[in-house]
C-alpha positions as CSV (number, residue, x, y, z in Angstrom):
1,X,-2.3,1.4,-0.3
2,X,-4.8,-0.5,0.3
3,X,-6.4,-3.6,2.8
4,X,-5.5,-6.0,0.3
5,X,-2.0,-5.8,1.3
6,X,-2.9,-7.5,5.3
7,X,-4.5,-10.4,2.7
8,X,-8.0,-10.0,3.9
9,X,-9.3,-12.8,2.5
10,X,-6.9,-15.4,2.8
11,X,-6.7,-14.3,6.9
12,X,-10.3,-14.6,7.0
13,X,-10.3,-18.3,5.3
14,X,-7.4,-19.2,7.4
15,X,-9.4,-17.7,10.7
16,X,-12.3,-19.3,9.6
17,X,-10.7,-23.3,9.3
18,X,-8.8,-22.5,13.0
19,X,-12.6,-21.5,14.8
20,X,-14.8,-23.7,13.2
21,X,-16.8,-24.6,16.5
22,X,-16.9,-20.8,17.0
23,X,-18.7,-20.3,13.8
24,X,-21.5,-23.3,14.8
25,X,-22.0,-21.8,17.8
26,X,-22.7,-18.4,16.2
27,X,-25.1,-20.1,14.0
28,X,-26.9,-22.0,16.5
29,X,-27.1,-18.6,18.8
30,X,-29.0,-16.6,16.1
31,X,-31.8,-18.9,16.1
32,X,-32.8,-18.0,19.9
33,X,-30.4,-14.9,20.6
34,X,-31.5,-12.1,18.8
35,X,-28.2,-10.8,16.6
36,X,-26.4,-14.0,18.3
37,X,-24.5,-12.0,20.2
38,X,-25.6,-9.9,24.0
39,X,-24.6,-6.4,23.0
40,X,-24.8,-5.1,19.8
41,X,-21.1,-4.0,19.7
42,X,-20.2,-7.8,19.0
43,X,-22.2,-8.1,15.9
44,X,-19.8,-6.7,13.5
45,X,-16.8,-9.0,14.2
46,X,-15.2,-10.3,11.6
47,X,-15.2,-13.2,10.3
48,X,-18.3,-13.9,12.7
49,X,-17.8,-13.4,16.5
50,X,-15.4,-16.0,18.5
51,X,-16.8,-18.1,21.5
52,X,-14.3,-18.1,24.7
53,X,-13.2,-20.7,27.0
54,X,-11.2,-19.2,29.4
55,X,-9.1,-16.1,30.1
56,X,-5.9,-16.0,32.4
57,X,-3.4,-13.0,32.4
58,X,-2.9,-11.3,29.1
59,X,-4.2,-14.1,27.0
60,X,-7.7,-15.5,26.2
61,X,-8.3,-19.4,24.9
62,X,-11.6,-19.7,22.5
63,X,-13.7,-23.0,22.0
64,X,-11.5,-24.6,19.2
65,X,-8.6,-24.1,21.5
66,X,-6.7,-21.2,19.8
67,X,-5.0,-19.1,22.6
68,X,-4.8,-14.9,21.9
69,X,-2.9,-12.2,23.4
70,X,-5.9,-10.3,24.4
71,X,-5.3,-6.2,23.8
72,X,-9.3,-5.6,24.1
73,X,-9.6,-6.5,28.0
74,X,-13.0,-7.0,27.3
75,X,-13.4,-3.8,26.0
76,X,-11.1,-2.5,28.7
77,X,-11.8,-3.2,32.4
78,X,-9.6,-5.8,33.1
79,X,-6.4,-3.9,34.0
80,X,-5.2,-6.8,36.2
81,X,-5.7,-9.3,33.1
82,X,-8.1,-11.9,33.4
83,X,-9.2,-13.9,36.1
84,X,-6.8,-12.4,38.2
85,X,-6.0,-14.9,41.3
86,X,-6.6,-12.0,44.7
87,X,-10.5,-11.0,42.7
88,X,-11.2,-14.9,41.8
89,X,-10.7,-15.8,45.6
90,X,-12.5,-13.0,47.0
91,X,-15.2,-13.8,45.1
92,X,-15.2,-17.1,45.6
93,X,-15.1,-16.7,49.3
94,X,-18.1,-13.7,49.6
95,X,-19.8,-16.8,47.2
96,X,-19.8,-19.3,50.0
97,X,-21.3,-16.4,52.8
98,X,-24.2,-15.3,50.6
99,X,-24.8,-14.5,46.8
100,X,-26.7,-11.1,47.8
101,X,-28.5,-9.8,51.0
102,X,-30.6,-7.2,50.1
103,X,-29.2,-5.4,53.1
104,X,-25.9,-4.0,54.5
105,X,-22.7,-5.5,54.9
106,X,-19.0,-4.9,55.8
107,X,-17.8,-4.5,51.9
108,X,-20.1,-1.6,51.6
109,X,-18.6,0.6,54.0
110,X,-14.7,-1.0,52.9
111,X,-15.0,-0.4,49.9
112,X,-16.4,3.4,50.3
113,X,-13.7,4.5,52.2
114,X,-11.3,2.3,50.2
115,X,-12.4,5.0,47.1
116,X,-12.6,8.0,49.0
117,X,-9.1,7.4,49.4
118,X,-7.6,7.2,46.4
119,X,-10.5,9.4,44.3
120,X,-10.0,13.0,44.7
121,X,-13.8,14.2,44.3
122,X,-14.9,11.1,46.3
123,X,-16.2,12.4,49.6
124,X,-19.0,10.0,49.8
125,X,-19.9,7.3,46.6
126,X,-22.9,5.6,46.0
127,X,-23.1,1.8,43.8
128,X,-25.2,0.5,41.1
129,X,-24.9,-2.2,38.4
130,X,-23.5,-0.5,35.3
131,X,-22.2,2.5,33.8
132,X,-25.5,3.5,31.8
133,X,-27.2,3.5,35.6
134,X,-24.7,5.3,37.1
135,X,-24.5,8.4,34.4
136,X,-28.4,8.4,34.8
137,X,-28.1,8.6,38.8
138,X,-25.1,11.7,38.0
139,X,-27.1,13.4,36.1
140,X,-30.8,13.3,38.2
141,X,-28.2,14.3,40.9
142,X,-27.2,17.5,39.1
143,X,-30.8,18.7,37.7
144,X,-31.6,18.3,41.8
145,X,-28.8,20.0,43.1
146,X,-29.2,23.2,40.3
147,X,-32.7,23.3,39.2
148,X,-32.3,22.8,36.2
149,X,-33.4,20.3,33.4
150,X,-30.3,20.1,30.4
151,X,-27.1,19.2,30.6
152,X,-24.1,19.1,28.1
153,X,-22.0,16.8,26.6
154,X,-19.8,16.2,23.6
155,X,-19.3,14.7,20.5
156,X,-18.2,11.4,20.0
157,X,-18.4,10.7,24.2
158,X,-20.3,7.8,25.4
159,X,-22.1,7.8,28.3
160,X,-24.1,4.2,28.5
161,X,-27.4,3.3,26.0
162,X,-30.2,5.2,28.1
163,X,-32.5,7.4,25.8
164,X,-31.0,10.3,27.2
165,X,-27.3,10.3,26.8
166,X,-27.4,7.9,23.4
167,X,-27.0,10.8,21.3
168,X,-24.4,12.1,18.9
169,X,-21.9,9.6,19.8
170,X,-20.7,8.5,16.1
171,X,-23.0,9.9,13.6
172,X,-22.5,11.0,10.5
173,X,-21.1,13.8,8.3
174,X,-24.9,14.3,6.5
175,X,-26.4,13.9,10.3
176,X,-24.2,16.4,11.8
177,X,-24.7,19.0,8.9
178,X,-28.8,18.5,9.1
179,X,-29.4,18.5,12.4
180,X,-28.4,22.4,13.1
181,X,-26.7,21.4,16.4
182,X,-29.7,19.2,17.7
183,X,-28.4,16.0,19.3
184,X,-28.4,13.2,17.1
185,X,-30.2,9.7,18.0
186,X,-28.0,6.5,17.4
187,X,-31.1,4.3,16.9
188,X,-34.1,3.9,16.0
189,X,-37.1,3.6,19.1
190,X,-35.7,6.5,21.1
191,X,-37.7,9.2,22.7
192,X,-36.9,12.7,21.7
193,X,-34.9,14.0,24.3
194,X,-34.4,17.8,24.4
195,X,-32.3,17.6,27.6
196,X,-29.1,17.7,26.2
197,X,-27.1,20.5,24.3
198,X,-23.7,19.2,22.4
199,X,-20.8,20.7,22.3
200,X,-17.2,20.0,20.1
201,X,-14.3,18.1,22.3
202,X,-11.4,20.6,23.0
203,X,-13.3,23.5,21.4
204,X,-13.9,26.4,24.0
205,X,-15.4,28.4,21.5
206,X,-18.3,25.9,21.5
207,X,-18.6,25.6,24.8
208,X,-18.9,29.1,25.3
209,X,-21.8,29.9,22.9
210,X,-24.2,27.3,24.8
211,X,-22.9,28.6,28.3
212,X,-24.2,32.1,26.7
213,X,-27.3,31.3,25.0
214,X,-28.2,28.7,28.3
215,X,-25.9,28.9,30.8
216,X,-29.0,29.1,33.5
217,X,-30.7,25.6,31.8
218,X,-27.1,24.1,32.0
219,X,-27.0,21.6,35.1
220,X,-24.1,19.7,34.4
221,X,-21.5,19.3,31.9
222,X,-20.2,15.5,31.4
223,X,-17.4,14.1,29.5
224,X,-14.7,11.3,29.1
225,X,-11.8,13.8,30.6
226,X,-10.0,11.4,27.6
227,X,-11.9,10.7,24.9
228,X,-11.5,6.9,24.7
229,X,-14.6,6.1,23.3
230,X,-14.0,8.1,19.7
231,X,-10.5,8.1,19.1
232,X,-8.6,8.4,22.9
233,X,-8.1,12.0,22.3
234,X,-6.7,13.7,25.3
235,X,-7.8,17.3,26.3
236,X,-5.7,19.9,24.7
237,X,-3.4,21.9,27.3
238,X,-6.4,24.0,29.8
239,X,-9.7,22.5,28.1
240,X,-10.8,20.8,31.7
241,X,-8.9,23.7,33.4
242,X,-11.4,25.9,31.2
243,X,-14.4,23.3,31.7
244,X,-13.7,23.4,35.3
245,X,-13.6,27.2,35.3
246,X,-17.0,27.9,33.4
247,X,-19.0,25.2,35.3
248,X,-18.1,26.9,38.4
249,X,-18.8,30.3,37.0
250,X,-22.7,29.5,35.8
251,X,-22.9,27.1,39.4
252,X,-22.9,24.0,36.9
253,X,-21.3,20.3,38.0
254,X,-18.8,19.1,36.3
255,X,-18.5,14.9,35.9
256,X,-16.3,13.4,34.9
257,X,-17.3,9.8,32.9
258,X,-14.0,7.6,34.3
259,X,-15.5,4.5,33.4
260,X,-12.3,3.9,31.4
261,X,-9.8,6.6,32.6
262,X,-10.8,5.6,36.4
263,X,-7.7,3.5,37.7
264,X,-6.0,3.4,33.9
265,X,-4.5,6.7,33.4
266,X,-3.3,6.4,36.8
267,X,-4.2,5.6,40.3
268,X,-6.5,8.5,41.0
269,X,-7.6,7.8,37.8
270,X,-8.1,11.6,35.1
271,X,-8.3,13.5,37.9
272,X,-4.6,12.4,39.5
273,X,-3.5,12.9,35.6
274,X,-4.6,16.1,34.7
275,X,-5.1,17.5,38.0
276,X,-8.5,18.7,37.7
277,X,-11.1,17.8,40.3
278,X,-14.6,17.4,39.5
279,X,-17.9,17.6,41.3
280,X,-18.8,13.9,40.1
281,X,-17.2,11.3,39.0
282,X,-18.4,7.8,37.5
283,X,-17.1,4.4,37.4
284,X,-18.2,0.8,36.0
285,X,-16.7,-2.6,35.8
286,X,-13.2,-1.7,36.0
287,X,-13.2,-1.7,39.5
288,X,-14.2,-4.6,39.8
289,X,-11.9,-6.3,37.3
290,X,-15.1,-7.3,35.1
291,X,-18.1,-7.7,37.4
292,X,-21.2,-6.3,36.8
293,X,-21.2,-2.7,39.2
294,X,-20.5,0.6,39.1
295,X,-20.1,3.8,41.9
296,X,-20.2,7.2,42.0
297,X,-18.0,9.2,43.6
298,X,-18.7,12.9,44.3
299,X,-18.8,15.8,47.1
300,X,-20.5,15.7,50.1
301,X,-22.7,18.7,49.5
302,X,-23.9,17.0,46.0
303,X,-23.9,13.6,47.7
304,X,-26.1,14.2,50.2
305,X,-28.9,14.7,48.2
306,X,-29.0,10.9,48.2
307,X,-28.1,10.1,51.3
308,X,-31.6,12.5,52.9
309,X,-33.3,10.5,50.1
310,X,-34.4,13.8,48.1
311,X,-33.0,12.4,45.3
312,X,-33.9,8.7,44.7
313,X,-31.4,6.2,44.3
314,X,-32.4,2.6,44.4
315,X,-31.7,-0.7,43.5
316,X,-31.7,-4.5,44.9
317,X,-28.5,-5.6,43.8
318,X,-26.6,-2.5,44.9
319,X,-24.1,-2.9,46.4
320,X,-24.3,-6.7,45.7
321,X,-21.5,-8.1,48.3
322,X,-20.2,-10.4,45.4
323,X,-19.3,-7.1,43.4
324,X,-18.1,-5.5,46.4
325,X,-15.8,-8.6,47.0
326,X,-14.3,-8.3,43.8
327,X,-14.1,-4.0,43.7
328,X,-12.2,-4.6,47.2
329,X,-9.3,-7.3,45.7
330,X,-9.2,-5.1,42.5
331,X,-8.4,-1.7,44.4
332,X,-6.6,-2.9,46.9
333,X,-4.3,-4.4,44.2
334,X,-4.1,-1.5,41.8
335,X,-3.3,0.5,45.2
336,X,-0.6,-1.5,45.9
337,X,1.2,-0.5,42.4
338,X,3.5,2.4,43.5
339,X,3.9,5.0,40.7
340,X,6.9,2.8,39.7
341,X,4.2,0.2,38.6
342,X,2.3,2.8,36.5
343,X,4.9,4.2,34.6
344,X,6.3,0.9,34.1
345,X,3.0,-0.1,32.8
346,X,2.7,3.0,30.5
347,X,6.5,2.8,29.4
348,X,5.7,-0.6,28.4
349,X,1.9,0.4,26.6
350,X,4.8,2.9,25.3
351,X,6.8,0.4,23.3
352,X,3.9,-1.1,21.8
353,X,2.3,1.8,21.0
354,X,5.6,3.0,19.2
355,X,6.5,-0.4,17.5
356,X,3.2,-0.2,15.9
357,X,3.2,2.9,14.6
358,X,7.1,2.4,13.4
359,X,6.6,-0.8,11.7
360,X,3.4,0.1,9.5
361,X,4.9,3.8,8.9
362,X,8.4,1.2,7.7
363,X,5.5,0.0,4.9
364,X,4.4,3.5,3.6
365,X,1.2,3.3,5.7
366,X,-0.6,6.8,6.7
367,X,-1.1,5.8,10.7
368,X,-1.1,8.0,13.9
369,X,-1.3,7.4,17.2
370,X,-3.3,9.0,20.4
371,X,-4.3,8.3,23.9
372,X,-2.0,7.9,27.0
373,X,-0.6,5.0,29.0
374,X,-2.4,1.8,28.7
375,X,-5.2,3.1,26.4
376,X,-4.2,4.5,23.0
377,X,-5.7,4.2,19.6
378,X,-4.2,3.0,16.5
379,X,-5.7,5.2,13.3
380,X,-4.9,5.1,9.6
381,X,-5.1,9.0,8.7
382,X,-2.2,11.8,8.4
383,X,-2.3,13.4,11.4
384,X,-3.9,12.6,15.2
385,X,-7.7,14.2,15.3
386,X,-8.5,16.5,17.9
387,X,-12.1,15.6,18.0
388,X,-14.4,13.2,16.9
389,X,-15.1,14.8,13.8
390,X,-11.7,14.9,12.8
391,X,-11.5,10.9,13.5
392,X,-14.1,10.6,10.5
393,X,-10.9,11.2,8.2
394,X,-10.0,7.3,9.3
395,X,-9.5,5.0,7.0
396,X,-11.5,2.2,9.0
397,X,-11.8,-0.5,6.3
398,X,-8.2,-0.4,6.5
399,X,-7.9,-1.1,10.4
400,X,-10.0,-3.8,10.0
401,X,-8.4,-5.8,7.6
402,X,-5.1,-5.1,9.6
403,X,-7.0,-6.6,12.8
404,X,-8.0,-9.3,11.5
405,X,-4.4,-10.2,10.3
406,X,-4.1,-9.8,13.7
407,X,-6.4,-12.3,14.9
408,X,-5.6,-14.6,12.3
409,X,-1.3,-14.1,14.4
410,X,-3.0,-15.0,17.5
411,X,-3.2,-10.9,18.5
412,X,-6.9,-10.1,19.6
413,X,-7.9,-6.2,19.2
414,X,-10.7,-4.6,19.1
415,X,-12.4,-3.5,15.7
416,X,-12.5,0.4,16.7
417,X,-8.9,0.6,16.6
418,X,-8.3,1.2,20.5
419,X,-5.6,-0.8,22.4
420,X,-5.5,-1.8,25.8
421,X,-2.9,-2.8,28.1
422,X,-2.9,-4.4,31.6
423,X,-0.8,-5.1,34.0
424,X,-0.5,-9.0,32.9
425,X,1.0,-8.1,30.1
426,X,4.6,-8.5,30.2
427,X,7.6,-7.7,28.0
428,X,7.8,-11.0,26.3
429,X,4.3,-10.4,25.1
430,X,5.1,-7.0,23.8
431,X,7.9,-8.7,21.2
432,X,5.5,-11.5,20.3
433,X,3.0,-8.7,19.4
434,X,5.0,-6.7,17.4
435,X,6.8,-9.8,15.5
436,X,3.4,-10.7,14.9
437,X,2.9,-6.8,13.3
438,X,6.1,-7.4,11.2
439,X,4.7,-10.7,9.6
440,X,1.4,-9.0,9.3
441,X,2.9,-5.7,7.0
442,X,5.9,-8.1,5.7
């Protein structure tokens, strides 16, 4: 089968007359915004990217007035929907105290303790601005604490745009066979970074041979304990068990990269899930519901490396009490959701997940599923990949001509085929969604 059958280019005409002051805007942007767009990931939207007017709950309303069920969350922070009311007052209210200080404040120590509550390896945390910062503050932290210069990640795991984690993230079948296990820029303007040693997700084996060959370079491992960013491929049975044991073994630190699995998976985040504890642990803009700040959270021994100043961690806007604000109202929430509210939540991600995958297998289409609870991934292939270069098997064109039927039903997804689900998002819109999906594959 092919994409023809979502009606690609009748959706895209029809999207196209419904966002018509979307499309001016995108044209006007281009001339003093270079792409048109602020990140790069937007570019490729199709039929051109959508402007936004508001967001409340599980839906979004764009500038011509079309409303969405929204299943990107903004590429997946927003696990209490958008705008929820308890963040928008607490930020409103640190608003009318003071924008930033530049100094200390209540929310700093608050918050802190708020996270060393509820995060396992959290015996002390640290804040910054976003994830890229705070993977490059993990990692100075673990060449300080072990003397030693390269660390290791894997394929198809994201760990922010900084030269020296952008590396083997998506590339390609030719890249990966002519590159002899070096890692792989994304773009073009990077330094050569010889830092890093790449490993295959849920492969020992691989692990193993670089543990061998430079166990005593090796100062960390770090990884997405779920792949979300290439697939949401969960660990087999033992692989952090395993990473845990041969970290500790050749006195490596283990992070863990819970930008998305922090607070999604479940309270306590991968670690609660799997029951693995790292050394570190990072987090971004889901804990704030969207703001612009991350934290690490990590043991004391590791953590106090920052806190004697041997290992430099600065910043004006750290800690920036309007972030602070809005991490305090978003945990406090999410800490209020018993377990009843998270498997309720991933009983109802659940439904979706499996009314998808029924009502396109109903049409003779090749799809699989993976990921867990509120983040899974929707894939057109025969069988569910175990790492990223199995995902290359995808038939991608497809997805995206599905997604934009999507759009075109008033279902907003993201164009890598992940799916997430917040706690706005209620039953009623679960059945609007998949009678959506039935018109879509009718």
């Amino acid at each position: 089968m092919t994409g023809e059958q979502f009606n690609a280019a009748q959706r895209a005409q029809s999207i196209i007359e419904k966002t018509k002051s979307s499309r001016e805007r995108y044209a006007r942007a281009q001339r003093f915004l270079a792409g048109g767009v602020s990140s790069g990931l937007r570019r490729g939207a199709r039929p051109y990217p959508l402007y936004f007017r508001s967001g409340k709950g599980s839906q979004v309303t764009d500038v011509d007035g079309n409303n969405y069920l929204d299943y990107g969350l903004a590429w997946g922070p927003l696990m209490l929907g958008h705008s929820p009311t308890q963040v928008t007052k607490a930020i409103k209210s640190q608003a009318e105290k003071g924008l930033t200080f530049g100094a200390q404040h209540d929310l700093e120590i608050e918050v802190s303790e708020l996270m060393a509550r509820i995060i396992p390896c959290a015996d002390q945390v640290c804040f910054a601005n976003s994830g890229t910062e705070i993977v490059q503050v993990a990692l100075r932290l673990a060449r300080a604490a072990t003397g030693r210069q390269k660390y290791l990640k894997f394929e198809g795991h994201y760990h922010g745009w900084d030269d020296s984690v952008l590396v083997s993230i998506h590339p390609t079948r030719e890249e990966i066979e002519s590159s002899h296990g070096t890692p792989i820029p994304v773009g073009k303007g990077q330094r050569a970074h010889d830092g890093v040693l790449v490993a295959e997700w849920n492969n020992p084996a691989s692990v193993q041979e670089l543990f061998a060959s430079r166990g005593d370079e090796i100062s960390a491992v770090i990884c997405e304990p779920m792949l979300c960013n290439s697939g949401c491929i969960p660990p087999e049975p033992g692989f952090l068990e395993f990473l845990r044991q041969i970290t500790r073994q050749h006195q490596s630190l283990l992070i863990f990269d819970e930008v998305i699995t922090g607070f999604r998976l479940h309270l306590a985040g991968a670690q609660g899930l799997y029951g693995v504890t790292p050394d570190l642990a990072t987090y971004a803009k889901a804990i704030g519901s969207g703001v612009a700040v991350s934290a690490l959270a990590g043991r004391a021994e590791f953590m106090s490396l920052i806190a004697t100043g041997a290992v430099v961690h600065a910043g004006t806007l750290n800690g920036n009490p309007i972030a602070l604000a809005a991490v305090k109202a978003t945990l406090q929430a999410l800490a209020n959701k018993n377990s009843a509210s998270y498997e309720e939540l991933k009983n109802r991600s659940d439904r979706l997940r499996s009314g998808l995958v029924t009502l396109l297998h109903s049409k003779g289409h090749k799809v699989v599923s993976s990921g867990h609870g509120a983040v899974f991934q929707l894939t057109f292939m025969e069988k569910p990949a175990r790492n990223y270069r199995e995902t290359m098997e995808a038939d991608k064109s497809m997805y995206s001509d599905f997604a934009l039927a999507l759009l075109d039903e008033g279902i907003l997804v993201l164009p890598d085929g992940r799916w997430y689900v917040s706690f706005a998002h209620s039953d009623e819109d679960i059945r609007t969604t998949l009678l959506a999906v039935q018109k879509v594959v009718a």
